[in-house]
C-alpha positions in Angstrom: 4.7 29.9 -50.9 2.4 32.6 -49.5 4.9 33.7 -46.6 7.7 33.2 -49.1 6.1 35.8 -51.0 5.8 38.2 -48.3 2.3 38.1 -48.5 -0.1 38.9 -45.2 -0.8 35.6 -43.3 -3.6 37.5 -41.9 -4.9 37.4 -46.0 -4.1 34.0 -46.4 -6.4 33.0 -43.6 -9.1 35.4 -44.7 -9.3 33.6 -47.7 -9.1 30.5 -46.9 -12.1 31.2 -44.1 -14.3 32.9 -46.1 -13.9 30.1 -49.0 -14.2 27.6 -46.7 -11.3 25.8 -48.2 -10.4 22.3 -46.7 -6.6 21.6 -46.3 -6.2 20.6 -50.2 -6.9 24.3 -51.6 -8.8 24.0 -54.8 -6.1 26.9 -57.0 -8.9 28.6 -58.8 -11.2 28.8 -55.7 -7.8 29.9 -54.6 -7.2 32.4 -57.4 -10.6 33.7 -57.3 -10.6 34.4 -53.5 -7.7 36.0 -54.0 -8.5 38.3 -56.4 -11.6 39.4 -54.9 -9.5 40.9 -52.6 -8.2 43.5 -55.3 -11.2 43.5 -57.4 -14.5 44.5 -55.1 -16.9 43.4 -57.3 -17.6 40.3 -58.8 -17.3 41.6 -62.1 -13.9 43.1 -62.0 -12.5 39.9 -59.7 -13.7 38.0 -62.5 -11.5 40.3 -65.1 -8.6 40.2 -62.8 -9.1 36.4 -62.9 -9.5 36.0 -66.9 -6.0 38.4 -66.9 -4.4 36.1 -65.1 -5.1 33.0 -66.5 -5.0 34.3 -70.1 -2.2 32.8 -72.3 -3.2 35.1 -75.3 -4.2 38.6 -75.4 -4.9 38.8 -78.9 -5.6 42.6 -79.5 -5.3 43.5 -75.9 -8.2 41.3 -74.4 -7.3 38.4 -72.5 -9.1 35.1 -72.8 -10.2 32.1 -70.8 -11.9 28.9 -71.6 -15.8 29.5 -70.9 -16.0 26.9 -68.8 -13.4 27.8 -66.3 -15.0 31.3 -66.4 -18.6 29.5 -65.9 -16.6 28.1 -62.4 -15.4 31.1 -61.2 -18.4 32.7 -61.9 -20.6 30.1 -59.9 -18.0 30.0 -57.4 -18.1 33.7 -56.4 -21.7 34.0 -56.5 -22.2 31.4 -54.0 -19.3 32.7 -51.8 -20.9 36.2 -52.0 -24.5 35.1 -51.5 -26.3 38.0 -52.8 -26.2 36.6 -56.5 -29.2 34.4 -57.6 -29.2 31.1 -58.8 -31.4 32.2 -61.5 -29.4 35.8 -61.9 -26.3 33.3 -62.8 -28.0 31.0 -64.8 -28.9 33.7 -66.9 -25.9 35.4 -67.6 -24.4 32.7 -68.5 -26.8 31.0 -70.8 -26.9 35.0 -72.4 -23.0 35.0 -72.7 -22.6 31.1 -74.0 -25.8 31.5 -76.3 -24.8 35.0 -77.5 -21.6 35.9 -76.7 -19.0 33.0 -77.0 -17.3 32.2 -80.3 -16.7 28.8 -81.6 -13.1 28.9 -80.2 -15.5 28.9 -76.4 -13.2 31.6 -75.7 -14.9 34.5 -73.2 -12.9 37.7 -73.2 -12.6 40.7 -70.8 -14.7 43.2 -73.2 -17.4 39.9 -73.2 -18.6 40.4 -69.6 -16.9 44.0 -68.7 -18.2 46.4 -72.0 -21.4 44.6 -72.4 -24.8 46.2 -71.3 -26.9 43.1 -71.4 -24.3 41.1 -69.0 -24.6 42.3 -65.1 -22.7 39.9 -62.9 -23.6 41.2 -59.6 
């Protein structure tokens, strides 16, 4: 699908290398790989992420289950290696405990607008 695409095979492999992703690909290891790429920091790949995943954007904020943000947070730290255990444990005990409605919805303006969340 990739080369179909007309994607760079040269960004395919990158991804898949730097993920260490066996031959069954895991699609949001996938997805977040991915957009790192476009998104530099772990705080905007994540919002690139929650965009694309997002089936509502009720007032202009896309939305994503908590728990599949709590993945792709967890999976991007550990890839990057220069986020703590304990730095991602706290942000997202903060955002579950203060953040996240009863729908466990996290939105963009959740993690991107808020001065007490720093993902990197």
């Amino acid at each position: 699908m990739w080369k179909a695409q007309g994607l760079p095979e040269d960004l395919f492999t990158s991804i898949i290398k730097v993920g260490c992703l066996p031959d069954e690909i895991e699609w949001l290891k996938f997805l977040a790989l991915a957009c790192s790429s476009l998104g530099v920091t772990i705080a905007k790949t994540l919002k690139i992420a929650t965009e694309i995943l997002s089936s509502c954007h009720e007032n202009g904020s896309a939305r994503i289950p908590f728990s599949t943000f709590q993945f792709l947070y967890t999976f991007l730290a550990d890839v990057d290696g220069e986020v703590s255990g304990t730095q991602v444990n706290r942000m997202l005990t903060y955002l579950q405990q203060e953040v996240i409605g009863p729908d466990g919805l996290i939105k963009v303006s959740d993690f991107m607008n808020n001065p007490k969340v720093r993902l990197e």
